[in-house]
C-alpha positions as CSV (number, residue, x, y, z in Angstrom):
1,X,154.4,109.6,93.5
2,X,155.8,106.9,95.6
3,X,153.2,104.0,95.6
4,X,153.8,103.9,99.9
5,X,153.3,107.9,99.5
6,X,149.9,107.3,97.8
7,X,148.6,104.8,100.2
8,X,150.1,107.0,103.0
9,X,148.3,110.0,101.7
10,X,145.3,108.4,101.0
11,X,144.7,106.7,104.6
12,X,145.6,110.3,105.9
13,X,142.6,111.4,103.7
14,X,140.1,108.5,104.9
15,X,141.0,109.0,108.5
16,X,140.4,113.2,107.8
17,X,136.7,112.4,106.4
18,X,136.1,109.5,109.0
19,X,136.6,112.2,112.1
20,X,135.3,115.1,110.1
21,X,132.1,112.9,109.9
22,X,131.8,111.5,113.1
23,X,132.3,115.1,114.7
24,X,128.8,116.2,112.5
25,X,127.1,112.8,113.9
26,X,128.2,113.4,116.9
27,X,126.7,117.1,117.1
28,X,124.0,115.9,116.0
29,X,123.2,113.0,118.0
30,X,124.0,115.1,121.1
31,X,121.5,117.5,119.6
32,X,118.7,115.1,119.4
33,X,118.5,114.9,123.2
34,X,117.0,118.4,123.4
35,X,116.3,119.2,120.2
36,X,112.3,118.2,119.5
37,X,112.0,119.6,123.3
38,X,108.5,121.2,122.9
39,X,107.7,120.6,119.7
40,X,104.4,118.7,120.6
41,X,103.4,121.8,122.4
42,X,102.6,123.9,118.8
43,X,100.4,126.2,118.7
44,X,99.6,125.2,115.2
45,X,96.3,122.7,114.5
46,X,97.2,119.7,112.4
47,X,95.1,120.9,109.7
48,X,97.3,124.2,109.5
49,X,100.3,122.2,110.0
50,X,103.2,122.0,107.5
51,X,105.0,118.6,107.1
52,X,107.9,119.4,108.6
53,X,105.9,120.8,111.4
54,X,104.0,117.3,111.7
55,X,107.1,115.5,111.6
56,X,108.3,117.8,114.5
57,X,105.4,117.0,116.9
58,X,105.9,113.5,116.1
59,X,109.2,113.4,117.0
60,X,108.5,115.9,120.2
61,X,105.8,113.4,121.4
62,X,108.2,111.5,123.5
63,X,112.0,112.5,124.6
64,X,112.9,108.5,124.5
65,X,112.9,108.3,120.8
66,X,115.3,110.8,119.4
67,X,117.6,110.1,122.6
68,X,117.9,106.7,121.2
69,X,118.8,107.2,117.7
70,X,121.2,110.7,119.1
71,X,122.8,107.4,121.4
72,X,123.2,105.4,118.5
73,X,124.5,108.0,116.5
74,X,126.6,108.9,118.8
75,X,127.8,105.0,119.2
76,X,128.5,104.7,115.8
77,X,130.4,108.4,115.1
78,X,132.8,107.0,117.9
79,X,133.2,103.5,115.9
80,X,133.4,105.5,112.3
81,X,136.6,107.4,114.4
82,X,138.3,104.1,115.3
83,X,140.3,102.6,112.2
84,X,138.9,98.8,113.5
85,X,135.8,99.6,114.1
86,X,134.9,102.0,111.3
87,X,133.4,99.4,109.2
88,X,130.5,98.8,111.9
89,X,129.8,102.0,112.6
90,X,129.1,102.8,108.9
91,X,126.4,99.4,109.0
92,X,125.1,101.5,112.1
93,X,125.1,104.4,111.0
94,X,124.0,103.8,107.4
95,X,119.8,102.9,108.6
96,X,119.7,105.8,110.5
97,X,120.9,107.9,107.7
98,X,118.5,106.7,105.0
99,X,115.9,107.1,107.6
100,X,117.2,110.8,108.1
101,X,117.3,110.8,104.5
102,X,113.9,109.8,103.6
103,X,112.3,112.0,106.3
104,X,114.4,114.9,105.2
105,X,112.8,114.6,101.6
106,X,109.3,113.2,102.4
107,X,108.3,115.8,105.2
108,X,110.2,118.6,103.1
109,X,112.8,119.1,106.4
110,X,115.8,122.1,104.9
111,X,117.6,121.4,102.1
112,X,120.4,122.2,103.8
113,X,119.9,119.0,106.5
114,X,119.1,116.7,103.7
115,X,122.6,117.2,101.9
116,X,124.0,116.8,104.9
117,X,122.8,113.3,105.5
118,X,123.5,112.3,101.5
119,X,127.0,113.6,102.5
120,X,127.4,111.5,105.7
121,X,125.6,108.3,103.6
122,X,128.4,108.8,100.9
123,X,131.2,108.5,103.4
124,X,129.5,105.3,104.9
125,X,129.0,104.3,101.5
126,X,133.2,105.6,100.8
127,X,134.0,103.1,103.5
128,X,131.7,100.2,102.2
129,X,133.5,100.0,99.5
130,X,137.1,100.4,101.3
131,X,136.0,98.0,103.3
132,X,134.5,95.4,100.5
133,X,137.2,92.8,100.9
134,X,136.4,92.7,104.7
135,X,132.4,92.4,103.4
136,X,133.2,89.9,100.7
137,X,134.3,87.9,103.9
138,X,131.7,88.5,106.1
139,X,129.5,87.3,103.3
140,X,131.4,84.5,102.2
141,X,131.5,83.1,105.5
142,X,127.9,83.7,105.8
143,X,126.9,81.7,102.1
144,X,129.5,78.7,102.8
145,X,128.0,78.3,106.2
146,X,124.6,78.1,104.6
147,X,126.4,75.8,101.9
148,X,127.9,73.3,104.2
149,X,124.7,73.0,106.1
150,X,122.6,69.5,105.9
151,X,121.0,68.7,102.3
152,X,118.2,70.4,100.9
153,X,115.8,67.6,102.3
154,X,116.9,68.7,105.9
155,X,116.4,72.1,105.4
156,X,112.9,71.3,103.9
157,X,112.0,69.9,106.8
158,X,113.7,72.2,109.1
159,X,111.8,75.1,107.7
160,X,108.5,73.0,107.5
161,X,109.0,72.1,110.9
162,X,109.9,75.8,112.0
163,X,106.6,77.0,109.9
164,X,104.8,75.0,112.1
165,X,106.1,76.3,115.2
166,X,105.4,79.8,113.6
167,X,101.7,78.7,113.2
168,X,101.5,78.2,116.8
169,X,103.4,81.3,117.9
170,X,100.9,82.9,116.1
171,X,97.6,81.4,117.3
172,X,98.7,81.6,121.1
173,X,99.8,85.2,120.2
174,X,96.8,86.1,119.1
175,X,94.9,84.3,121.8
176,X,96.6,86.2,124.4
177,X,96.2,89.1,122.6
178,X,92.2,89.1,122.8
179,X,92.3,89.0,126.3
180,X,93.4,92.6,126.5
């Protein structure tokens, strides 16, 4: 095969999985907008209750929550779509799927919604590594900023300076903080 035909063919594949994907995350984060809908309202006592069931109430205590993480899965499905983009809506996307992740396996959630979200991670994690020369980059110019910044005295100082500050942030903080 043509070495253009490979690359052809395998863009055409990447582009397939990216709008496959972001058509599940977007279900999903539509979803989340209704779906813990009275779920705080169980009829179960927490003593009875299963994980999943806890995690369900939790999540059911307040309709903010899950509409923000539908939104931003719905933000970053539409960014995974766009060839441009896709590379920050996999670094959106990729927190909200370990979290998805973790709470599918720590609160026992179906098997079949944890492979789900170890299938959506792999495709961010697909495009990570498409992407890595665009990373390397982003990285690079990240480090040799850090590099070309004053000498290691300065810095000592910057950050002994900025420790200070810290101190103070924290003692008025806390100060306020007592008043309530």
């Amino acid at each position: 095969m043509n070495p253009n035909h490979k690359q052809l063919a395998f863009s055409i594949f990447e582009t397939g999985l990216r709008i496959w994907t972001a058509c599940y995350v977007i279900i999903y984060g539509v979803a989340k907008s209704f779906q813990f809908q009275g779920a705080k309202l169980m009829e179960v006592s927490i003593k009875e209750a299963s994980n999943a069931e806890m995690m369900w109430a939790f999540f059911g205590t307040t309709q903010a929550y899950p509409v923000i993480i539908g939104v931003l899965q719905v933000i970053g499905a539409i960014l995974l779509i766009i060839n441009r983009t896709k590379l920050i809506g996999a670094l959106l996307l990729t927190p909200i799927f370990i979290n998805i992740i973790l709470l599918d396996v720590l609160y026992q959630i179906h098997l079949g919604a944890l492979i789900n979200a170890i299938i959506y991670q792999c495709v961010f994690i697909f495009i990570f590594i498409q992407q890595r020369a665009r990373l390397k980059a982003i990285l690079n110019k990240l480090i040799i900023k850090r590099i070309s910044e004053p000498k290691i005295e300065n810095r000592l100082i910057n950050y002994a300076v900025g420790f200070a500050v810290a101190i103070i942030l924290f003692m008025a903080y806390q100060l306020l903080m007592s008043q309530f």
